[in-house]
Residue frames as a rotation matrix with the C-alpha (Angstrom) as fourth column:
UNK 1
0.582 0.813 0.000 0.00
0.813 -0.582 0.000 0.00
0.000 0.000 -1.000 0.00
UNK 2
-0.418 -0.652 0.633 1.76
0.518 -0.743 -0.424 3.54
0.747 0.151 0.648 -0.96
UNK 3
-0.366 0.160 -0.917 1.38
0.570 -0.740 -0.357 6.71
-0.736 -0.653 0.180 1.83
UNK 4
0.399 0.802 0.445 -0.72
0.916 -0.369 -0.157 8.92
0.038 0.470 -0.882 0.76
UNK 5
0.639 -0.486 -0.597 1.43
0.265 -0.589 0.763 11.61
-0.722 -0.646 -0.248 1.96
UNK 6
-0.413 -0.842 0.347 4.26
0.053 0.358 0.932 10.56
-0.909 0.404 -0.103 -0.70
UNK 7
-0.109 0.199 0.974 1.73
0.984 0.157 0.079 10.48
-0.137 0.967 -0.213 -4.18
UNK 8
-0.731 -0.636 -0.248 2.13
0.253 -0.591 0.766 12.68
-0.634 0.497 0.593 -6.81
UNK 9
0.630 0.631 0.453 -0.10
0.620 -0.058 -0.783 13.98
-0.468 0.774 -0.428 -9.38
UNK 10
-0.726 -0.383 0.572 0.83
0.658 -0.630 0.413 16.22
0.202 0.676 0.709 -12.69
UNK 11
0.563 0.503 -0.656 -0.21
0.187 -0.850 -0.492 19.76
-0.805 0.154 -0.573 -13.24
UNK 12
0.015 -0.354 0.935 0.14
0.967 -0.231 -0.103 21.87
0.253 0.906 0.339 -16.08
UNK 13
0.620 0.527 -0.582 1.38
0.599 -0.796 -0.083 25.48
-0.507 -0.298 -0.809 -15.88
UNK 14
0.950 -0.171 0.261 2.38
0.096 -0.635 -0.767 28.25
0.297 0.754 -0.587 -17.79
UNK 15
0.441 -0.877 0.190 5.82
0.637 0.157 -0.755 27.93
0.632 0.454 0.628 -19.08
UNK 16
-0.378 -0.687 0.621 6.89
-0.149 -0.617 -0.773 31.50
0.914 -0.385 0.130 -17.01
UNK 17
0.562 0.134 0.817 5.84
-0.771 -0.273 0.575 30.32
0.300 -0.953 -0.050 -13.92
UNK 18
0.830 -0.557 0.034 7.83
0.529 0.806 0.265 26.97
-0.175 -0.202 0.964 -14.06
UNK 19
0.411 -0.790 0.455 10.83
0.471 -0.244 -0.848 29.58
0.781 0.563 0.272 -15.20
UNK 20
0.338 -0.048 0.940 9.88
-0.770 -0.588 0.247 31.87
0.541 -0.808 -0.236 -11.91
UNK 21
0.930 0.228 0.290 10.42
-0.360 0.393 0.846 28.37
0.079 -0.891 0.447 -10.18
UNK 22
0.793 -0.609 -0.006 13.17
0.604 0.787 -0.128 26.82
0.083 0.098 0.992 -11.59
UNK 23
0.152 -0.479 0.865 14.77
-0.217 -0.870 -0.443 30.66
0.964 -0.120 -0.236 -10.97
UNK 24
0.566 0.132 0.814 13.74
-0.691 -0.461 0.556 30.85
0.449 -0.877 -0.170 -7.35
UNK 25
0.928 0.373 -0.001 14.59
-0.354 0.883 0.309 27.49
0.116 -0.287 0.951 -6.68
UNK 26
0.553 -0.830 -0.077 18.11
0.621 0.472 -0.626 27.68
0.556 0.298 0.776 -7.29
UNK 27
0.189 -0.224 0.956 18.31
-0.322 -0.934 -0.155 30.51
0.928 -0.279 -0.248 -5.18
UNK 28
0.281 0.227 0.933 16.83
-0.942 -0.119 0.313 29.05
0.182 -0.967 0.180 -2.29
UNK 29
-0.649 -0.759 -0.056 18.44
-0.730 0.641 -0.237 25.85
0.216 -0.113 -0.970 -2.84
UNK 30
0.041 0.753 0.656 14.92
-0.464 0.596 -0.655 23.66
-0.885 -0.277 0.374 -3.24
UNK 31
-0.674 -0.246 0.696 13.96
0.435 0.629 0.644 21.59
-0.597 0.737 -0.317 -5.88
UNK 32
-0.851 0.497 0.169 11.38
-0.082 -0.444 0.892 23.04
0.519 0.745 0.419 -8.80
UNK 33
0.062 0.888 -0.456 8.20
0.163 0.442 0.882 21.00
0.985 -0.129 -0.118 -7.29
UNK 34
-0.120 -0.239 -0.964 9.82
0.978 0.140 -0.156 22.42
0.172 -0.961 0.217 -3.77
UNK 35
-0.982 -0.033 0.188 9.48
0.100 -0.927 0.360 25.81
0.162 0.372 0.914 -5.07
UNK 36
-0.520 0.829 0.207 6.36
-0.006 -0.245 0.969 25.34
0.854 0.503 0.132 -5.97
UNK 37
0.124 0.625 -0.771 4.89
0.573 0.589 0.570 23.34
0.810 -0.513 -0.285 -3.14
UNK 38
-0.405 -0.324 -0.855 6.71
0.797 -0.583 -0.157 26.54
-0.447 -0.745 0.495 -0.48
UNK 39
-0.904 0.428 -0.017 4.40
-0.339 -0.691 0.639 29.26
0.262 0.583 0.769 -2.81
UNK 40
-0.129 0.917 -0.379 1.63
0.025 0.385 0.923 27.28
0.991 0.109 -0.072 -2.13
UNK 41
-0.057 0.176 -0.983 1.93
0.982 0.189 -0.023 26.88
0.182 -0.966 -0.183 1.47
UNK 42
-0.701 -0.619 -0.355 2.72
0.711 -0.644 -0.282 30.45
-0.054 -0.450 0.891 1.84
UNK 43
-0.709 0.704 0.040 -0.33
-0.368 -0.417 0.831 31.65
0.602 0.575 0.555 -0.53
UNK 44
0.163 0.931 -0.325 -2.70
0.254 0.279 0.926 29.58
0.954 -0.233 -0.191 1.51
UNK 45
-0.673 -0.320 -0.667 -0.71
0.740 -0.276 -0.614 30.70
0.013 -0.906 0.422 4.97
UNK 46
-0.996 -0.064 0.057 -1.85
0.074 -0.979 0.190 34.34
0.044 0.194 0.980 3.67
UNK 47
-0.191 0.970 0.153 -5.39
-0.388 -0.217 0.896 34.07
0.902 0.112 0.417 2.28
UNK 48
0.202 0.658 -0.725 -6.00
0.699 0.422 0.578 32.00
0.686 -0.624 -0.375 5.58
UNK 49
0.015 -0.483 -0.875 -4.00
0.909 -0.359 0.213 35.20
-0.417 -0.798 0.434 7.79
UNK 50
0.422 0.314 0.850 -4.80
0.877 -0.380 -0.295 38.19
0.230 0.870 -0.436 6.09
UNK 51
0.986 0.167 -0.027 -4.23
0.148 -0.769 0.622 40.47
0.083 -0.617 -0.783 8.38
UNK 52
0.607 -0.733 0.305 -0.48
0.310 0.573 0.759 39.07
-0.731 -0.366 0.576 8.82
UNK 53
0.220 -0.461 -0.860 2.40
-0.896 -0.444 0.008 40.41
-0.385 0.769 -0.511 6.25
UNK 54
0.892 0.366 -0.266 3.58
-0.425 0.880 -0.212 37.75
0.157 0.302 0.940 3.88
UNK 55
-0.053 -0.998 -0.031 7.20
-0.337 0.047 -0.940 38.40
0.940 -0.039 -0.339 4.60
UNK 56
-0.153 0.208 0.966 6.19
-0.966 0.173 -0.190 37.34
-0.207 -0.963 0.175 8.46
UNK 57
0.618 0.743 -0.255 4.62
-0.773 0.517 -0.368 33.99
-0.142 0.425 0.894 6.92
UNK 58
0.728 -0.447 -0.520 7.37
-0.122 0.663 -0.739 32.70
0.675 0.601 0.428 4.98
UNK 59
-0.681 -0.730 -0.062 9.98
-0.444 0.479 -0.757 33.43
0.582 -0.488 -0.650 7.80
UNK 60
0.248 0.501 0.829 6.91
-0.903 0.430 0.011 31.87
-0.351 -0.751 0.559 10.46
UNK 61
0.848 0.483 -0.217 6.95
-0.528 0.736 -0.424 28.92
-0.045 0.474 0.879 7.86
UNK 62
0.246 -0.964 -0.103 10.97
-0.268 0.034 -0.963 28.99
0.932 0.265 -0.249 7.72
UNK 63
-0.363 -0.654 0.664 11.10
-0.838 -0.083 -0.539 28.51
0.407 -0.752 -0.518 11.10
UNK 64
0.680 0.599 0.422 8.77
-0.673 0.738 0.036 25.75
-0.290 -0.309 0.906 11.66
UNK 65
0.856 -0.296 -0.423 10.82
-0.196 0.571 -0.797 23.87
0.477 0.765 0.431 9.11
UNK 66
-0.001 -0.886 0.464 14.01
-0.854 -0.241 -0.462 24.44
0.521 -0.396 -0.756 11.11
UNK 67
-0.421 -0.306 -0.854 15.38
0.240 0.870 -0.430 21.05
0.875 -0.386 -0.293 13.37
UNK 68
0.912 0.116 0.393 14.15
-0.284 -0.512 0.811 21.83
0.295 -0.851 -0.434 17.07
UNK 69
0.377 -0.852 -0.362 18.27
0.916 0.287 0.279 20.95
-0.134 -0.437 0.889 17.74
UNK 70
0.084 -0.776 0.626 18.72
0.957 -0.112 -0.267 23.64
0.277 0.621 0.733 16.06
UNK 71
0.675 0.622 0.397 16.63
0.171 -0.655 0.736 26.35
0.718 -0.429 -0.548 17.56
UNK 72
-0.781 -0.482 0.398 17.83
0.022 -0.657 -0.753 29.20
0.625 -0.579 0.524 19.56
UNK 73
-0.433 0.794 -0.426 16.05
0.854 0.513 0.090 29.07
0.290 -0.325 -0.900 22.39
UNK 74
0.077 0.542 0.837 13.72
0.420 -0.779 0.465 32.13
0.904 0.316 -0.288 23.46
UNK 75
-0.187 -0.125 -0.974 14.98
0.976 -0.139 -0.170 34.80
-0.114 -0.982 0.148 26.07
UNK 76
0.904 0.419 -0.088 12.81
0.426 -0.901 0.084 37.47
-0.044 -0.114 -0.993 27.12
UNK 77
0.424 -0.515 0.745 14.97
0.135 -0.777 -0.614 41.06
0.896 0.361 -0.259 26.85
UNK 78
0.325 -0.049 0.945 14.79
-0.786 -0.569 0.241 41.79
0.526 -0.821 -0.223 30.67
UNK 79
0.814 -0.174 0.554 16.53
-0.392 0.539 0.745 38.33
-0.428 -0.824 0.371 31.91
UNK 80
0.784 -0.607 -0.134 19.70
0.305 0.563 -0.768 38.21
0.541 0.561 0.626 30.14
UNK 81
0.885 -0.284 -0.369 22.78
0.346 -0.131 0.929 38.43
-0.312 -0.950 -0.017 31.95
């Protein structure tokens, strides 16, 4: 039995948006269909958070993604030493 999680379907889309991806993508060091699939999350972050910038989103979304080994943990201003 396959994960559902793991299947795939095709889409078609317009030639300059698979260019915008296969641009970004090399920036950010993802794969095309990783591009894509981090636009999507972000777009539906938004329309579901309107209120929310989108630049706030993508790092909210960037940080989720992060290891929790990695994570800095969180110290208030007034209790550092």
């Amino acid at each position: 039995m396959s994960n559902p999680s793991s299947d795939t379907i095709s889409v078609r889309i317009p030639r300059a948006l698979y260019e915008q991806a296969r641009s970004d993508a090399a920036t950010e060091h993802r794969t095309i269909p990783g591009q894509i699939e981090y636009w999507a999350k972000v777009g539906r972050a938004a329309l579901d958070n309107p209120d929310l910038p989108v630049s706030f989103i993508a790092e909210a979304l960037a940080s989720l993604a992060e290891p929790r080994e990695e994570a800095t943990p969180f110290e208030p201003r007034g209790r550092r030493q």
